[in-house]
C-alpha positions in Angstrom: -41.8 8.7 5.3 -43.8 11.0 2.9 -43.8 14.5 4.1 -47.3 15.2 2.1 -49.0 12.4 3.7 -51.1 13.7 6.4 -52.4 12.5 9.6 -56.0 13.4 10.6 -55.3 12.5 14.2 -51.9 14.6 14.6 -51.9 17.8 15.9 -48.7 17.6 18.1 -45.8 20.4 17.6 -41.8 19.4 17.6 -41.6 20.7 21.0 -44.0 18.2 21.9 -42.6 15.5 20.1 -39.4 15.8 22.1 -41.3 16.1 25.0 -43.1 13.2 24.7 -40.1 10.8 23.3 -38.1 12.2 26.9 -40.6 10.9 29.0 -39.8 7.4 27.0 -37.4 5.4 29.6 -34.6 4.2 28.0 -35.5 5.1 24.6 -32.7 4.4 21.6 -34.0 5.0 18.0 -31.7 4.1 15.0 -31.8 4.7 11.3 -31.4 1.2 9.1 -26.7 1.1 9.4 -27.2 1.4 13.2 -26.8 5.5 13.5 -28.5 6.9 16.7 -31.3 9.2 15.5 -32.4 9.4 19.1 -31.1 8.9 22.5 -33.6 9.0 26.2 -31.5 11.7 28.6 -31.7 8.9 31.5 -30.3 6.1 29.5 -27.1 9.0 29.3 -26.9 8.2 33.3 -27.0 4.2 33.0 -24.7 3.9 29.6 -22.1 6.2 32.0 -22.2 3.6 34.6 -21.7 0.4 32.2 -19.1 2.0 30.6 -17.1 3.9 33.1 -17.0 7.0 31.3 -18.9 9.7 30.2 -21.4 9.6 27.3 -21.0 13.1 24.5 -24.0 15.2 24.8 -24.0 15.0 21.1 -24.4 10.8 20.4 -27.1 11.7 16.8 -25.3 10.2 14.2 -22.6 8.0 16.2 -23.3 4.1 15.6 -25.1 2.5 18.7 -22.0 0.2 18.9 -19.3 2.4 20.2 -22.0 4.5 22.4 -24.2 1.7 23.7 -22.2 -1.6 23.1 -24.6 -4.1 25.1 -27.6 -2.4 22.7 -29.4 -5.3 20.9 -30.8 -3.4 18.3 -28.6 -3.9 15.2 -30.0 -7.9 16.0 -33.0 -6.6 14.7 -31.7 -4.3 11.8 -30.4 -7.8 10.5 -33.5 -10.1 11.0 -35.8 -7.2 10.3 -37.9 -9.0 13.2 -39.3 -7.7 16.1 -38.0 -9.1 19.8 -41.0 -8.8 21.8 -39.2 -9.1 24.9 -35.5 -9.0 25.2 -33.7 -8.8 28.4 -31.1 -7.1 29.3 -28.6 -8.3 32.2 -26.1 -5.1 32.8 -24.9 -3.8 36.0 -27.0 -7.1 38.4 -29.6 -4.9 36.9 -32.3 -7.1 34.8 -35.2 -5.7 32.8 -37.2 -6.1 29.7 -37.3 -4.1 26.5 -39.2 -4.6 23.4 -37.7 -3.9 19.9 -39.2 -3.3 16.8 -38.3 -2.7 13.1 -39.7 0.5 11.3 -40.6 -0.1 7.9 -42.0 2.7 5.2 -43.1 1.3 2.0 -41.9 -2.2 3.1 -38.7 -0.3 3.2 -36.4 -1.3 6.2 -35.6 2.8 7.1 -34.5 1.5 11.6 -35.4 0.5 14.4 -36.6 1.6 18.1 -35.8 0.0 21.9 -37.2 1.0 24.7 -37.7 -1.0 27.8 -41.4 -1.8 29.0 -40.3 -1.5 32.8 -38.6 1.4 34.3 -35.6 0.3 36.4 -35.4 -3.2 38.3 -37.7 -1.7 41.2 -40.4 -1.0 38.3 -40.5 -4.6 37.0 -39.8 -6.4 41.0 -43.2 -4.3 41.6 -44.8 -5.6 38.9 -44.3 -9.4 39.3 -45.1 -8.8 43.5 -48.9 -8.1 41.6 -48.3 -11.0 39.7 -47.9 -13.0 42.5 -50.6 -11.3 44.5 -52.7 -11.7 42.5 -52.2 -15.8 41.9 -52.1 -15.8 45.4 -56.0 -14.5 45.5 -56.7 -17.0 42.7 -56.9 -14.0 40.1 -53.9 -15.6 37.9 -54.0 -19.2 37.2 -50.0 -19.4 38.0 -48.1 -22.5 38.7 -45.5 -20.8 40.6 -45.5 -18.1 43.0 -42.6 -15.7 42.2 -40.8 -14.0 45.3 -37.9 -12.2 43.9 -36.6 -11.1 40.7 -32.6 -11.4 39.5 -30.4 -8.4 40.3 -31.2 -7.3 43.4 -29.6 -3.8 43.7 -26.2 -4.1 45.6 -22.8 -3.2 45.6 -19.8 -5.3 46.5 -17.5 -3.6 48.5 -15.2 -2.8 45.4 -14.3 -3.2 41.6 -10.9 -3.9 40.9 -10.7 -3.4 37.1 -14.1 -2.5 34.6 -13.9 -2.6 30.6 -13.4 0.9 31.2 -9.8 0.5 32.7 -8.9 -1.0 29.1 -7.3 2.0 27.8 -7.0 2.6 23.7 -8.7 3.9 20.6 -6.9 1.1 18.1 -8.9 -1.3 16.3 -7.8 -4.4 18.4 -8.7 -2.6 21.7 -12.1 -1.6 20.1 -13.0 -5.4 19.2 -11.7 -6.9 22.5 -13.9 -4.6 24.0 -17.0 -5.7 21.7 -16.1 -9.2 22.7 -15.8 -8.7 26.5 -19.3 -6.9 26.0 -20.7 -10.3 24.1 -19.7 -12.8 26.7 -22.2 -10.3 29.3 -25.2 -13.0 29.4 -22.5 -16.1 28.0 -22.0 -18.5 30.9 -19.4 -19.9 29.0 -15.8 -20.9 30.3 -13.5 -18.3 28.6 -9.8 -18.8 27.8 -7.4 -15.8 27.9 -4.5 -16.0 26.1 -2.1 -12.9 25.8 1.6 -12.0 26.5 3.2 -11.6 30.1 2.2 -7.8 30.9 -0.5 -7.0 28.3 -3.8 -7.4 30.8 -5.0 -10.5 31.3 -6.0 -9.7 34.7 -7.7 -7.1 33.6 -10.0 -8.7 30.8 -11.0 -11.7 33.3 -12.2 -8.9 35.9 -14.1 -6.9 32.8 -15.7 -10.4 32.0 -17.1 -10.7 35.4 -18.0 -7.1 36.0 -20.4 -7.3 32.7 -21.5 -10.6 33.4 -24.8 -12.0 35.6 -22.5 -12.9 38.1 -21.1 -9.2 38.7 -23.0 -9.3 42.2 -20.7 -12.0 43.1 -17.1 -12.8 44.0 -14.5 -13.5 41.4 -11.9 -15.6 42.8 -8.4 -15.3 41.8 -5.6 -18.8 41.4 -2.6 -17.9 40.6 -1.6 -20.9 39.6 2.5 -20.8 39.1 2.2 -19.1 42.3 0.6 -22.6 44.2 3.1 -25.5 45.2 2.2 -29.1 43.7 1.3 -30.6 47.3 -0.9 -27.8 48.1 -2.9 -27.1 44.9 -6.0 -30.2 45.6 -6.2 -28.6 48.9 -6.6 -24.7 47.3 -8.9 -25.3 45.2 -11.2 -28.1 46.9 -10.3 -27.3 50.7 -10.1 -30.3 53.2 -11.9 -31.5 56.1 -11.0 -31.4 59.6 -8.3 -34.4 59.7 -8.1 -35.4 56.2 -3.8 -35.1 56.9 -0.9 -33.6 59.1 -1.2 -30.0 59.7 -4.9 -29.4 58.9 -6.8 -26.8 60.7 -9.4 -27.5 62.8 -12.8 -27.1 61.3 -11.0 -27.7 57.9 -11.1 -25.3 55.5 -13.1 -23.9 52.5 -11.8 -23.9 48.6 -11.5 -21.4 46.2 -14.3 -23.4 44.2 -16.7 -23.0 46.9 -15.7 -19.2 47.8 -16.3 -18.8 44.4 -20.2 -20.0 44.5 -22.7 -18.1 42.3 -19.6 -16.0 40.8 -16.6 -16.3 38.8 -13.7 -18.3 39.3 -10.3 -16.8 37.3 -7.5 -19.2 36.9 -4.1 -17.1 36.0 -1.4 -18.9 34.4 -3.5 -22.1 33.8 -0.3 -23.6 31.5 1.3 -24.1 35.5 -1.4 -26.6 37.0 -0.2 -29.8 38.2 -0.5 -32.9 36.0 -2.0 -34.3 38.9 -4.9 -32.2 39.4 -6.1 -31.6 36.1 -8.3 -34.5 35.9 -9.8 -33.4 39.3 -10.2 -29.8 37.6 -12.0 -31.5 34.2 -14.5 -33.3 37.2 -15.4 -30.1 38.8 -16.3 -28.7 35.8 -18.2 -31.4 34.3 -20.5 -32.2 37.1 -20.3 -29.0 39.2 -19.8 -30.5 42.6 -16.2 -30.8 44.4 -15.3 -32.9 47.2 -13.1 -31.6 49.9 -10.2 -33.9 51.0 -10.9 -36.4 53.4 -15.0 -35.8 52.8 -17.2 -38.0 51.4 -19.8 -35.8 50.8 -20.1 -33.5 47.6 -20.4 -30.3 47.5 -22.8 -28.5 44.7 -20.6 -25.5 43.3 -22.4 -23.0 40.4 -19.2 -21.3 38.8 -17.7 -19.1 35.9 -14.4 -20.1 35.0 -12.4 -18.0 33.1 -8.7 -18.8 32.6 -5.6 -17.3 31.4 -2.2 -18.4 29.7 0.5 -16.6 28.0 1.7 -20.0 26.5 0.8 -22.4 23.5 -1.7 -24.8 25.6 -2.1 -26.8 22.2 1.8 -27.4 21.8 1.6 -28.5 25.6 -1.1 -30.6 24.5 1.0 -32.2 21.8 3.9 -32.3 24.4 1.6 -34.3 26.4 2.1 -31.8 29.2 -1.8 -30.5 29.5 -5.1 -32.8 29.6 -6.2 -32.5 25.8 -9.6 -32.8 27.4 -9.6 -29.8 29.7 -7.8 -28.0 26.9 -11.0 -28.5 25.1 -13.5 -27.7 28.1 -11.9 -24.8 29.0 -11.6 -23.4 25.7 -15.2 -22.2 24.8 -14.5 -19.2 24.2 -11.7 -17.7 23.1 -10.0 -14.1 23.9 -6.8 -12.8 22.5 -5.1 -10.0 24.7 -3.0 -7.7 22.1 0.2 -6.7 22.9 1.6 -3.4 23.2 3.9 -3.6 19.8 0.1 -4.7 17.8 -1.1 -0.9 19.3 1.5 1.3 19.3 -1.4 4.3 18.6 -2.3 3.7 21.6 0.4 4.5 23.6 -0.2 8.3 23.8 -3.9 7.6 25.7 -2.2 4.9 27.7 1.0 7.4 29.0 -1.3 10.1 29.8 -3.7 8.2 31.5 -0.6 6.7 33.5 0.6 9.7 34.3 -2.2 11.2 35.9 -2.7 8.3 38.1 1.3 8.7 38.9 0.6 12.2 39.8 -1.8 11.4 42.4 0.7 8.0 44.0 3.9 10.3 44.2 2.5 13.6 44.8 4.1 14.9 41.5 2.3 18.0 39.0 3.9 16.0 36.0 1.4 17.7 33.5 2.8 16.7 29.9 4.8 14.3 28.0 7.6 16.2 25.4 6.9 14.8 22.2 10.4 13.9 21.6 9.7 11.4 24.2 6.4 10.2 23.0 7.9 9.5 19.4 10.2 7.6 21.6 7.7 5.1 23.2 5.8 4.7 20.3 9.2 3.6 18.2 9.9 1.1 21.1 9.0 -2.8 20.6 7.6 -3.3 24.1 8.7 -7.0 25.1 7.1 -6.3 28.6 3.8 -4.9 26.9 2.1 -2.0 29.2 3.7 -3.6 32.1 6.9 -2.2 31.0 5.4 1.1 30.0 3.9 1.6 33.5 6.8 0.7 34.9 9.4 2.9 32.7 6.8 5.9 33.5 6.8 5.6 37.1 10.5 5.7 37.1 10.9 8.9 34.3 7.7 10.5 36.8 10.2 9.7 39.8 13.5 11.0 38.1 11.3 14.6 37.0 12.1 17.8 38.4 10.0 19.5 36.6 6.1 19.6 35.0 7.4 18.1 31.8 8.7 14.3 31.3 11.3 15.5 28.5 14.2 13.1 27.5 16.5 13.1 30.4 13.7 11.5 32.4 14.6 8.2 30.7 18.3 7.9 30.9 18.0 4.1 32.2 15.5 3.5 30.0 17.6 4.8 26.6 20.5 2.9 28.0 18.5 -0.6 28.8 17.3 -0.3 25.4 19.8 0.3 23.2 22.3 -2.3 25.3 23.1 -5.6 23.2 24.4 -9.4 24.1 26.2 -10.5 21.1 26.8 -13.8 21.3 30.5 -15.2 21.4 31.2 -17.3 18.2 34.0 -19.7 19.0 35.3 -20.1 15.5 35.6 -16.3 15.0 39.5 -15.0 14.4 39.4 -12.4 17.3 36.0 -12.9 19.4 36.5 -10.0 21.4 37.3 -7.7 18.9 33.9 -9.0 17.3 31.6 -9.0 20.3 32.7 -5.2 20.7 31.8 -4.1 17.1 28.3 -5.9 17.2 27.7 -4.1 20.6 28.4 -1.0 19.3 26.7 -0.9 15.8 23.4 -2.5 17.9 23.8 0.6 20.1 24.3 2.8 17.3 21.3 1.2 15.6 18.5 1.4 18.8 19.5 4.6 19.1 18.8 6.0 15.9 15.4 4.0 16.0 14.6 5.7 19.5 15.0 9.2 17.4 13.9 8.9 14.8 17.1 8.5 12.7 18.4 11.8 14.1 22.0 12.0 14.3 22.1 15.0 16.7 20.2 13.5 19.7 21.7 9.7 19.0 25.0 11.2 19.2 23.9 13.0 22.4 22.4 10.2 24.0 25.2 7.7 23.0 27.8 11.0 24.4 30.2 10.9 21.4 30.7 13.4 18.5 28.8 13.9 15.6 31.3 13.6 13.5 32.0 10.2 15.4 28.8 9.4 14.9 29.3 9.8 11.0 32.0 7.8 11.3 30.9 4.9 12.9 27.6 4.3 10.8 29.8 4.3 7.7 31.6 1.1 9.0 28.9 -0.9 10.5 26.7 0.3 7.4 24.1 2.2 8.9 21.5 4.2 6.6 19.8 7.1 8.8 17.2 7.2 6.3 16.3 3.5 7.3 15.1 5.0 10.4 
């Protein structure tokens, strides 16, 4: 804008303009990349409660992305066109906000949101007048509107929020961004991750952002379900419908799950049997119970989960190729712990404190030896392991420092080998023993560092024995 160029109807200082924008609820301005130029103080509050943690004080130059990640402004920075009224679904709170370009010489220079209703209450007032007056005849309205979406309530509890998805690395930054997307998606996701990396815990951070985030999500383990019970889990049965039933019948997971999300773990483990049944229910959106006749409407979110190839099962003809396809709208891949190893140190730390509070411990710090440690480590049982490995080095600590010594099982576990026994080998045993040791030798200089010191400490031989040893088997220290 051209400083020189002056208003004949502006007389307002800058105290005044900050004044005036702070009484603007829910107010984001942007430059034309996406850079916060401004920032309402209530929107502070609200962003805190979507996210799970605390906003800076300082957010001016930050992109609206990483502060504000369900912000729909950089839509507009690309179209360059104004949303006249763009909803927002966060937190089973709905309102309305309006977002417009700002141009300057038909110059695309940002972009400003703000939401034309205060809060929920704000906008439920204002259609109760709406409906008021079509009631008096004021309004030529079709349809009398009695309550608005997201009315304000809390379930009794949370298990995990995209907040509990601990890291700085790129790949936890972008699964993030994409649990944030699927917030007004009613889309069946698919989950697919290694055992112990958080499955669990992106299908509850789906939910919790979602619509549905008032309502249930209902968990099916489904390695965890015997074949001859699994119809009956998720469809229930009717008084009767076979030997054992309970009086009354009983109610399925797909109808507990009504109106909110249903999360099917390990989906690679459903019966043969059932899938078509499954690939029914989804299509149509009604269930029968065993031994009914009548169907049941259901309204669910399915998200599933799988730490297997569901296309090689596919191939193997082991899984429906057409529930493959209808659950697989959306796809999420869970990183392991070896594709973020920088994020290990926020992960530890944030483990530990919970630790502290479970066993009563004042474990404060992590030695950096250690640390180097972890992050060196391949991590087959992804954070998992980690939590588990830390609960028992929190356990085995005397003191307010995990150092080294913490982690005796752990060092030993990891640097223990199974050659395998090759039958045509001279003298097998003699064979099996070297390839132990030098795989010993070798995880143990990787856990630090290439030091020949502390592997020859935590292995208990000499230095000199050390020396000798990595000679033989060939063992470069500066390799690691």
């Amino acid at each position: 804008m051209d400083r020189d160029k002056k208003y004949d109807n502006f007389d307002l200082t800058l105290e005044e303009c900050n004044e005036i924008l702070d009484t603007i609820d829910n107010l984001v301005v942007v430059d034309s990349g996406g850079y916060i130029k401004y920032l309402s103080p209530n929107l502070f509050k609200i962003i805190h409660a979507i996210e799970g943690r605390p906003v800076p004080n300082d957010v001016s130059g930050r992109h609206i992305e990483e502060v504000h990640p369900l912000s729909k402004i950089c839509s507009v920075l690309k179209s360059g066109e104004e949303i006249r009224n763009c909803f927002y679904f966060s937190l089973g709170v709905t309102n309305i906000a309006r977002i417009k370009p700002i141009y300057s010489d038909k110059k695309l220079k940002g972009a400003i949101d703000y939401d034309i209703f205060s809060d929920d209450y704000d906008l439920k007032a204002f259609m109760d007048q709406i409906v008021d007056y079509s009631l008096k005849g004021f309004l030529n309205l079709t349809e009398t509107i009695n309550t608005i979406y997201g009315v304000m309530k809390k379930l009794d509890s949370v298990k995990y929020c995209v907040s509990d998805i601990i890291g700085d690395s790129m790949q936890i930054k972008e699964l993030r961004k994409q649990i944030h997307a699927m917030a007004e998606s009613e889309s069946t996701v698919m989950i697919i991750g290694q055992t112990g990396c958080g499955k669990e815990l992106v299908a509850h951070s789906i939910h919790n952002v979602s619509r549905r985030r008032m309502q249930h999500i209902v968990e099916i383990n489904c390695a965890a379900i015997p074949d001859n019970l699994f119809e009956s889990e998720l469809f229930g049965y009717e008084e009767g419908a076979f030997t054992g039933a309970k009086k009354g019948g009983k109610i399925g997971k797909f109808e507990l799950a009504d109106k909110g999300t249903l999360f099917l773990d390990e989906i690679d483990q459903l019966p043969w049997h059932v899938q078509p049944k499954l690939l029914r229910a989804l299509q149509e959106k009604e269930i029968t119970r065993i031994g009914g006749g009548k169907t049941i409407p259901v309204n669910i979110r399915v998200i599933a989960a799988t730490n297997k190839n569901l296309k090689e099962l596919v191939e193997q003809g082991k899984f429906r190729e057409d529930l493959y396809y209808r659950l697989n709208v959306v796809e999420i891949k869970v990183p392991s712990l070896s594709e973020r190893l920088s994020d290990i140190p926020l992960l530890a730390n944030n483990k530990l404190k919970n630790l502290n509070k479970i066993t009563g411990k004042k474990v404060k710090s992590i030695e950096p030896e250690v640390m180097n440690m972890l992050m060196r480590y391949d991590w087959p049982g992804n954070v998992r392991e980690l939590n588990n490995i830390l609960e028992r080095a929190v356990n085995a600590c005397n003191g307010d420092v995990l150092t080294m010594d913490c982690f005796t099982d752990f060092i030993v576990d990891s640097i223990s080998s199974k050659p395998e026994l090759a039958s045509d080998e001279e003298n097998p045993l003699e064979k099996v023993r070297d390839e132990a040791e030098k795989e010993a030798i070798r995880r143990a200089l990787e856990i630090t560092g290439g030091s020949r010191n502390k592997t020859a400490a935590i292995l208990k031989i000499s230095r000199t024995g050390l020396y000798y040893k990595m000679q033989k088997y060939g063992l470069n220290q500066q390799k690691f």
